[in-house]
C-alpha positions in Angstrom: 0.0 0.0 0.0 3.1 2.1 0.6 3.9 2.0 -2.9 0.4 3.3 -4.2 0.3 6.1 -1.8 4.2 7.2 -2.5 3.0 7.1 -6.6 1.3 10.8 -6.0 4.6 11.9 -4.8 5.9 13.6 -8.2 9.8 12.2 -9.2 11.4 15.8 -7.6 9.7 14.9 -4.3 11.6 11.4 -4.4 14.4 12.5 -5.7 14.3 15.1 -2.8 14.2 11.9 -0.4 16.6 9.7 -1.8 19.1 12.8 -2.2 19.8 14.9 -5.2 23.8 14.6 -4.6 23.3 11.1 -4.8 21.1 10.5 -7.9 23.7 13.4 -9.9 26.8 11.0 -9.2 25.3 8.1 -9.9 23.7 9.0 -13.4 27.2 10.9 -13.6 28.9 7.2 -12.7 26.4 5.2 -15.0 25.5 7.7 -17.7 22.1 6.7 -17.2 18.8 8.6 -16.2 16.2 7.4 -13.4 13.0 7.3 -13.8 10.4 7.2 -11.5 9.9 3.7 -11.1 13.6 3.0 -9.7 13.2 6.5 -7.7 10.0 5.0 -6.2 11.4 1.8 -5.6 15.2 3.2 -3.7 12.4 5.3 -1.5 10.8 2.3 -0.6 13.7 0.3 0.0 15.8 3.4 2.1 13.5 4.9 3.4 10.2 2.8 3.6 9.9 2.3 7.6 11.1 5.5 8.5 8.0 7.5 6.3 5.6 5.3 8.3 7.4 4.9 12.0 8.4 8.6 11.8 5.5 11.1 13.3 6.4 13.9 11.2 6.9 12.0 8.0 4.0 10.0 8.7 1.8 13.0 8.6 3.2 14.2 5.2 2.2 10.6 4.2 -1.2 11.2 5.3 -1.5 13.9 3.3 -1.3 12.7 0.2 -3.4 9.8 0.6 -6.6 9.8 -1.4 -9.7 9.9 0.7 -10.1 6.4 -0.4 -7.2 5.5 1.8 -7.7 7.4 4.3 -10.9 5.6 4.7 -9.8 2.2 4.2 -6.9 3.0 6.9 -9.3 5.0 9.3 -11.6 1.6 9.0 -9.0 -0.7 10.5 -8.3 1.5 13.3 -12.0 1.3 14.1 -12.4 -2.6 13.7 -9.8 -3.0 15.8 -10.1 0.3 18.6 -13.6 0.9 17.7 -14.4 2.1 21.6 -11.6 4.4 21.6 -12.5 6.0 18.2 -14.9 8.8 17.7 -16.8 8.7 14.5 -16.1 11.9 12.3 -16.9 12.8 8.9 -14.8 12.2 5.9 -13.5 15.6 5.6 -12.0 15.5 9.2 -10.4 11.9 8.2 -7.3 13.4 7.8 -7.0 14.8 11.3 -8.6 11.8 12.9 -6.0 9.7 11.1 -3.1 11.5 11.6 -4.2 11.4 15.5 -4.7 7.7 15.6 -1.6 6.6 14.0 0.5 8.7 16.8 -1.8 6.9 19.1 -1.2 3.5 17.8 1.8 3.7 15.5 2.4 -0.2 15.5 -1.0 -0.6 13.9 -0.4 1.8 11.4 3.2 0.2 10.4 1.0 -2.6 10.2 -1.7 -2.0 8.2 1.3 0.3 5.8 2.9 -3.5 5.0 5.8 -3.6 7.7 4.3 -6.1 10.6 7.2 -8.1 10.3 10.0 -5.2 10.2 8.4 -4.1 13.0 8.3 -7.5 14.8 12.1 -7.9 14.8 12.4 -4.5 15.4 11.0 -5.2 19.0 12.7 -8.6 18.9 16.4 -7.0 18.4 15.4 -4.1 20.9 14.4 -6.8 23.5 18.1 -8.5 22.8 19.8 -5.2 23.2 17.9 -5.1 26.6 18.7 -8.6 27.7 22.9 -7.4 27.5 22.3 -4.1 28.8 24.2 -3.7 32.4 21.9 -3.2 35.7 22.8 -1.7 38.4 22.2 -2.5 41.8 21.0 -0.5 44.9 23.9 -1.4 47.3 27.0 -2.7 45.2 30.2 -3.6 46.4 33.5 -3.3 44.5 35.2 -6.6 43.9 37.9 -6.4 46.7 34.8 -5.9 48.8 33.3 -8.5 47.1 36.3 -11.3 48.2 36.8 -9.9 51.5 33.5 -10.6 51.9 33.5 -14.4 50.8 36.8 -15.0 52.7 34.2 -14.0 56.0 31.8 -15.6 55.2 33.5 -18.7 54.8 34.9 -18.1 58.2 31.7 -18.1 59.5 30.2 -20.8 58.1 33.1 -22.9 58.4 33.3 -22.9 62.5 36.3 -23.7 63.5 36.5 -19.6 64.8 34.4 -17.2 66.1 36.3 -14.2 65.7 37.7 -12.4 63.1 39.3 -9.1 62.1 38.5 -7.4 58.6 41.4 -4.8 57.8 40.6 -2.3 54.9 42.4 1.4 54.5 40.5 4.0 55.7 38.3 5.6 52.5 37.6 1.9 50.9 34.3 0.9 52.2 34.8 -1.3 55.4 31.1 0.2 56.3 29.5 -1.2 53.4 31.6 -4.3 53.2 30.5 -5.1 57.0 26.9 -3.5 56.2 26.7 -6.4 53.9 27.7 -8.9 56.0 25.3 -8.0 58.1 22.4 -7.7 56.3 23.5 -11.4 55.0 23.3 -12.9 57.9 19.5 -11.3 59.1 18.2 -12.2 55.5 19.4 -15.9 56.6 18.3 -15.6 60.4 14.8 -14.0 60.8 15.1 -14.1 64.7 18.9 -13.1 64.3 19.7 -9.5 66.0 22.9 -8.0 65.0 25.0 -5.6 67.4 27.2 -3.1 66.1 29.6 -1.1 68.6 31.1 1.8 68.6 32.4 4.7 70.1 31.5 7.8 69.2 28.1 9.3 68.5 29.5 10.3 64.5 30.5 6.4 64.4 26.9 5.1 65.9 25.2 7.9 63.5 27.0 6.6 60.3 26.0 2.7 61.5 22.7 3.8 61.6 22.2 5.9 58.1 24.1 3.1 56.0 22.3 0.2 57.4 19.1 1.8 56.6 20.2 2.3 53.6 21.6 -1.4 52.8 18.5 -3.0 54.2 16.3 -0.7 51.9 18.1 -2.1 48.9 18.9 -5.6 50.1 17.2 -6.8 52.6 14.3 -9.0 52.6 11.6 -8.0 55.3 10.7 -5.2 57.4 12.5 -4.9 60.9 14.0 -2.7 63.5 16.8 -0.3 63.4 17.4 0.4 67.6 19.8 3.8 68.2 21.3 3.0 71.8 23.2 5.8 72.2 24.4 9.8 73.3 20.9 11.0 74.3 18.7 8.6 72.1 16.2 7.5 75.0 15.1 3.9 73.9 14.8 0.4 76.7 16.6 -2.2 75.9 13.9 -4.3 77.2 11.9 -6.1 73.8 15.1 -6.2 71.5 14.8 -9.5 70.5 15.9 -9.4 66.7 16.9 -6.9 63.9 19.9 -4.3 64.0 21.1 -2.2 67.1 23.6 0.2 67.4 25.0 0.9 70.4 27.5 3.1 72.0 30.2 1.6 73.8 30.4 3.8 76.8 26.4 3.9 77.1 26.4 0.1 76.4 28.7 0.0 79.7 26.8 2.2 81.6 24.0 -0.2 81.1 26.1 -3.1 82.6 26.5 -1.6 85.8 23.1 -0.3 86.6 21.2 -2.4 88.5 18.1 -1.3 87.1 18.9 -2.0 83.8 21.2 -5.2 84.9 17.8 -7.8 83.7 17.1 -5.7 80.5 21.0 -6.2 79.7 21.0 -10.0 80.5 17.7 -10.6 78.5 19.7 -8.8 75.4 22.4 -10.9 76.1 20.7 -14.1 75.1 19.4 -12.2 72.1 22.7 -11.5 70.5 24.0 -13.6 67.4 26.3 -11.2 65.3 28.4 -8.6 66.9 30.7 -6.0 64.7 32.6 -3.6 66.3 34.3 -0.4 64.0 37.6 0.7 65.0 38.3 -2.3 66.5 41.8 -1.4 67.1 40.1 -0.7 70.6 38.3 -3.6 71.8 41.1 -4.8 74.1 40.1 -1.7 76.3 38.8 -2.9 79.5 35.9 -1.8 79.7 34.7 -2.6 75.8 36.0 -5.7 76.1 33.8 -6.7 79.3 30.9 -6.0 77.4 32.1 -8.1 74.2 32.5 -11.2 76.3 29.3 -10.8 78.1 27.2 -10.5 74.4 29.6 -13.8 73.2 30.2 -15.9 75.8 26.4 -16.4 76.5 25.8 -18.0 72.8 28.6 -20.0 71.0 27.6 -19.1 68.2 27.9 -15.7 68.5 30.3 -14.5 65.5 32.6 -11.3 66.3 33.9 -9.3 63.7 36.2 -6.3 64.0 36.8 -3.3 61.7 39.6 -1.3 61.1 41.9 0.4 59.1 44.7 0.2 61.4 45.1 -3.4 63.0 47.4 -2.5 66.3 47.7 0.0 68.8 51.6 1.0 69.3 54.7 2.0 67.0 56.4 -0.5 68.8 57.5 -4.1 67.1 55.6 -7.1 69.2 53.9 -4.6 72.1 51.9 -6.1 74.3 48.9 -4.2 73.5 49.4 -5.4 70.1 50.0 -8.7 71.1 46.7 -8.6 73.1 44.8 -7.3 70.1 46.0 -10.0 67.8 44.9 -12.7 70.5 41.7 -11.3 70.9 40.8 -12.1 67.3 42.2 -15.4 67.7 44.9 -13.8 65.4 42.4 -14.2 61.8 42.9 -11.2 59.9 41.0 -10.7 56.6 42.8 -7.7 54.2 42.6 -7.0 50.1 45.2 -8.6 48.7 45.3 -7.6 44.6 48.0 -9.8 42.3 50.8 -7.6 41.0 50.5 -5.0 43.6 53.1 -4.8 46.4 50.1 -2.8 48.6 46.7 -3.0 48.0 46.7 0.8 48.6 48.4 1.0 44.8 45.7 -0.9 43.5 43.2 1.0 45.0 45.1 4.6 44.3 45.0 3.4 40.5 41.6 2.4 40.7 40.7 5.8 41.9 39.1 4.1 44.7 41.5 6.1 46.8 43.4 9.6 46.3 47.4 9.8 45.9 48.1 11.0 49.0 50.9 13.8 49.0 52.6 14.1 52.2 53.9 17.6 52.9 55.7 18.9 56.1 54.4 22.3 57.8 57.9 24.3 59.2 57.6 26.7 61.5 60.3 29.1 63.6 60.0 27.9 67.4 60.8 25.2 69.7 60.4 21.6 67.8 59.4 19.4 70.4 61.3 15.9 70.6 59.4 12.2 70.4 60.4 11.0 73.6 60.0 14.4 75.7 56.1 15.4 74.1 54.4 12.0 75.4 56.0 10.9 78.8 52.8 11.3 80.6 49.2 12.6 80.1 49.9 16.2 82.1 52.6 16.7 79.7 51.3 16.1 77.0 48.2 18.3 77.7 51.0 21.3 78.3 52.7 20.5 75.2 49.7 21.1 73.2 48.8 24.0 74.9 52.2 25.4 74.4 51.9 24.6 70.5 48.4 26.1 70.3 49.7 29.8 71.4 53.1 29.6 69.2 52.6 32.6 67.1 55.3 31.2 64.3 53.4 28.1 64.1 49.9 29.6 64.2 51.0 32.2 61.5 52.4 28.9 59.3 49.5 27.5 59.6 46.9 30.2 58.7 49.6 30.9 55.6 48.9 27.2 54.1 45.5 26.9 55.2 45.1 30.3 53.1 47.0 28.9 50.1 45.1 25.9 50.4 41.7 27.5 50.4 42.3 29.8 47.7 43.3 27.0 45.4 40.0 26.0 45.5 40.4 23.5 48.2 38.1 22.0 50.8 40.2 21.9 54.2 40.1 19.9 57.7 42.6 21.0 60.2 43.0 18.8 63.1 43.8 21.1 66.0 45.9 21.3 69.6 43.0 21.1 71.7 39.5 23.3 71.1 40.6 26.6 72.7 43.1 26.4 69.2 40.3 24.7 66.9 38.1 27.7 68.2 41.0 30.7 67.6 42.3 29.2 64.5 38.4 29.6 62.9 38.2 32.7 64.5 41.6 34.3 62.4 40.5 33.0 59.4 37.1 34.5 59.3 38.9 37.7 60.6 41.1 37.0 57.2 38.1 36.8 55.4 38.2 33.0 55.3 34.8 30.9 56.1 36.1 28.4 58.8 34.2 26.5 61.1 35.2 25.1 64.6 33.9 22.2 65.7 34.3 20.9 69.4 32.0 19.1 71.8 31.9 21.9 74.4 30.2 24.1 72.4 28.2 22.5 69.7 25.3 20.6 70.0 24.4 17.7 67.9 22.3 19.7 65.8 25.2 22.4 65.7 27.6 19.9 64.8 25.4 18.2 62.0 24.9 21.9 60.1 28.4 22.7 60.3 29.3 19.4 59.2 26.6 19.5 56.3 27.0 23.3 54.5 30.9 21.7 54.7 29.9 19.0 52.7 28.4 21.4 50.3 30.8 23.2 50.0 29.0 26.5 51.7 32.4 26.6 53.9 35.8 25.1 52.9 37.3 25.1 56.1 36.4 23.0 59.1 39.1 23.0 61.8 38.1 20.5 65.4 39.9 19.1 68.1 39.2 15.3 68.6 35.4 15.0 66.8 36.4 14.3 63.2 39.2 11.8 63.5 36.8 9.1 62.8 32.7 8.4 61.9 33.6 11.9 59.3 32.7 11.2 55.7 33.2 14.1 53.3 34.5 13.3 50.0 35.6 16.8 48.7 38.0 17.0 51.1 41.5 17.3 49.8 43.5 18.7 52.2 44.2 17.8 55.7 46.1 19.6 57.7 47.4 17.9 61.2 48.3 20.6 63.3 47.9 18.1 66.6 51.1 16.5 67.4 50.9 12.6 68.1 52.6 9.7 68.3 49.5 7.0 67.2 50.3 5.7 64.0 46.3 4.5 64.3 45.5 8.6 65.3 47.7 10.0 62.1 46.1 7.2 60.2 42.6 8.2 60.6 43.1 11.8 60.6 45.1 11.3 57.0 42.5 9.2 55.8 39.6 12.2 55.9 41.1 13.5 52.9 41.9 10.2 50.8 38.2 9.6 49.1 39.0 8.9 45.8 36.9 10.0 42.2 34.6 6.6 42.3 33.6 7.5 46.0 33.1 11.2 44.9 36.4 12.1 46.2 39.4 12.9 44.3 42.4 12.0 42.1 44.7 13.4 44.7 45.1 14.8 48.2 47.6 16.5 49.8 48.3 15.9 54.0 50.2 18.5 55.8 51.5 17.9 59.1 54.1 19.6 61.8 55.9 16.1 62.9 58.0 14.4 60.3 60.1 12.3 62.2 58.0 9.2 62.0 58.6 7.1 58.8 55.3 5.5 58.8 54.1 8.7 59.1 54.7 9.9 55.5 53.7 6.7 53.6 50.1 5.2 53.6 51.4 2.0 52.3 53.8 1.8 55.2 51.2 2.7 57.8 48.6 0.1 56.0 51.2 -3.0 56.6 52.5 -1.9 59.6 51.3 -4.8 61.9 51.4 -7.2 59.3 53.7 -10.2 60.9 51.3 -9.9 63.9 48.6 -11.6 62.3 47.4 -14.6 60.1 46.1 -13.4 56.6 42.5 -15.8 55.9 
């Protein structure tokens, strides 16, 4: 029918359609002249499903139909959609046809001769579909992925209970353990999992990305419980789902004597226990309450996270020894083939950013290694004396200023909050948006804004004393700036890992980490702080 309706187009309008260019070189090449017939037919063939799948050509088509057509096609739209099509007189055929073919365009290609051009047209779009990739709600990236298996064969294998998962700080051990956990309460219905930590910022995070993982992977509805700072739940009825609760609120619990039932009916509840920055479960205290939540079921597994698996700079310290014994001495880490460090891999990957260590100088008294930290007292007038140095505040407030008008977004880890508080303070006198953050005087809502327009990038500079060492996520942060000294290879660690999001995170290619103490080798090399306590532990 195509071919009848194209005959009242004159040889010019075909022409037009094949292409003039075309049809002068090739008479030019054949030293021949086309006639209609062939012109009609090269439409047909080039261009044949586009006049009648094409809205705008379509309705040219329409046009120059004879009424005769237009009735015959209006006809077969009304045998088959006759409810749907109002009757109109043959002068407003046209309009009612044009209309009905956008409406049902399949049925037009149809009726115009093409059902089976159409047919594996849908056939080949279905097979484009089939390959296409699909995304997921809660992925993983494949070191995740195998960390993940190596666990879970730990678990299912029993011959442990405990086990320590060791990932840098920046790669994901939150969603790695997040899917662990939402694994093992898809498997166990009555199963209740507790995750410890802390610091409010750490419960917080536990919190938000849980929700989050359970919304994309989990497979029932159940309860998120917040046990900690000033959330004001019971502990009596938690008998299954996810609870997060603070450490030192979790302990305050185990003394009471009017919560000492509530906490010994949770007990029994328990059956998965994760504890972020595990580095400190050998603390007293925490560790008390670990025992209690595995000792009463054996089957109780215990997994610890962390970026930094030891707690001194010594080789073979007892606290490290105590750490590594506490996880039975199973250690699950990234290991990639071809890379000395898995930090490379991940650097390349751009699931990190190449860190670029850089040392502050100042003019004043450098303070030596073994005089700063000899006891708590001196170490508090140490950092109070290095909080008023004018040299070393005027250094500082020089790069932070370079930093920041390079475009940079900027976390300064401060003496103590008196210098978080006067180092914001000289930079908004400079002209420089800074925000202090301290637990004296923020709240949490405080602390959330602050922490949020810095995220946005409202403010660029947010300088704190002791809050944002761990539990801070804010991938446009590329500069850190440690202006505390320390001696913790597991402090400098964290504090050099707020910067080091990398591009697939929504970080970036490169970071830069400035800091006053240099005398520390580990200190200056991620991959050297990453493998640090290696020969203390046995890789799964």
């Amino acid at each position: 029918m195509l071919s009848e309706i194209l005959e009242s187009y004159s040889e010019g309008e075909l022409a037009g359609i094949v292409g003039l260019d075309v049809i002068h070189d090739y008479q030019k090449l054949t030293d021949s002249v086309i006639e209609k017939p062939k012109l009609l037919t090269a439409v047909i063939c080039l261009h044949g499903f586009s006049i009648v799948s094409d809205s705008e050509q379509r309705a040219k088509l329409i046009e120059r139909m004879t009424e005769e057509q237009v009735s015959y096609l209006y006809d077969k739209f009304l045998a088959e959609h006759g409810d749907q099509v109002e009757l109109v007189q043959n002068s407003r055929k046209y309009e009612a046809l044009t209309i009905l073919a956008d409406k049902w365009p399949e049925r037009f290609i149809d009726i115009l001769g093409y059902s089976e051009s159409l047919q594996i047209s849908s056939e080949a779009s279905r097979s484009i579909h089939g390959i296409q990739n699909q995304n997921c709600q809660y992925p993983m990236y494949p070191y995740q992925r195998e960390v993940v298996n190596k666990i879970q064969s730990l678990i299912y294998g029993g011959e442990t209970g405990r086990c320590l998962l060791h990932l840098p700080t920046g790669s994901g051990k939150t969603r790695t353990a997040m899917n662990i956990a939402s694994q093992h309460l898809r498997e166990n219905e009555s199963g209740l999992v507790l995750w410890l930590a802390d610091t409010s910022e750490l419960c917080s995070q536990a919190v938000n990305e849980f929700s989050n993982a359970w919304q994309a992977i989990g497979n029932r509805e159940l309860k998120i419980y917040s046990y900690f700072s000033d959330t004001n739940i019971s502990l009596g009825g938690i008998d299954s789902g996810f609870l997060v609760a603070g450490l030192q609120k979790l302990n305050s619990t185990r003394g009471s004597k009017s919560y000492s039932i509530l906490y010994e009916k949770l007990r029994a509840h328990v059956t998965f226990i994760i504890f972020d920055e595990a580095h400190k479960a050998i603390a007293t205290t925490y560790a008390k309450s670990v025992n209690d939540m595995i000792n009463v079921n054996n089957n109780t597994f215990f997994l610890g996270l962390t970026a930094t698996p030891g707690r001194t700079l010594e080789n073979n310290s007892v606290e490290d020894e105590k750490l590594t014994n506490y996880f039975e001495s199973n250690k699950v880490t990234m290991r990639v083939a071809g890379y000395e460090s898995p930090i490379q891999y991940l650097v390349e990957e751009r699931y990190l950013a190449k860190a670029n260590f850089l040392n502050i100088d100042y003019d004043g008294n450098k303070i030596l290694l073994s005089e700063e930290f000899a006891d708590q007292k001196r170490s508090d007038e140490i950092r109070e004396a290095l909080s008023i140095d004018d040299s070393r505040n005027l250094e500082l407030i020089e790069v932070i200023t370079r930093e920041h008008n390079n475009g940079s977004s900027i976390i300064v880890f401060a003496c103590s909050v008196e210098h978080s508080r006067s180092l914001a303070s000289m930079l908004a006198l400079s002209g420089i948006r800074a925000y202090s953050l301290d637990s004296k005087s923020d709240n949490g809502e405080s602390r959330r804004f602050k922490i949020a327009d810095y995220s946005k990038r409202n403010v660029r500079v947010i300088v704190n004393y002791n809050i944002l060492t761990a539990g801070f996520d804010a991938p446009v942060t590329n500069v850190a700036i440690i202006a505390r000294p320390t001696d913790s290879l597991v402090q400098y660690s964290q504090m050099a890992g707020r910067a080091m999001r990398g591009e697939l995170s929504g970080g970036n290619q490169s970071c830069r980490i400035y800091t006053v103490r240099d005398d520390i080798p580990a200190f200056t090399s991620v991959i050297q702080a990453f493998s640090h306590w290696d020969n203390l532990w046995t890789e799964v």
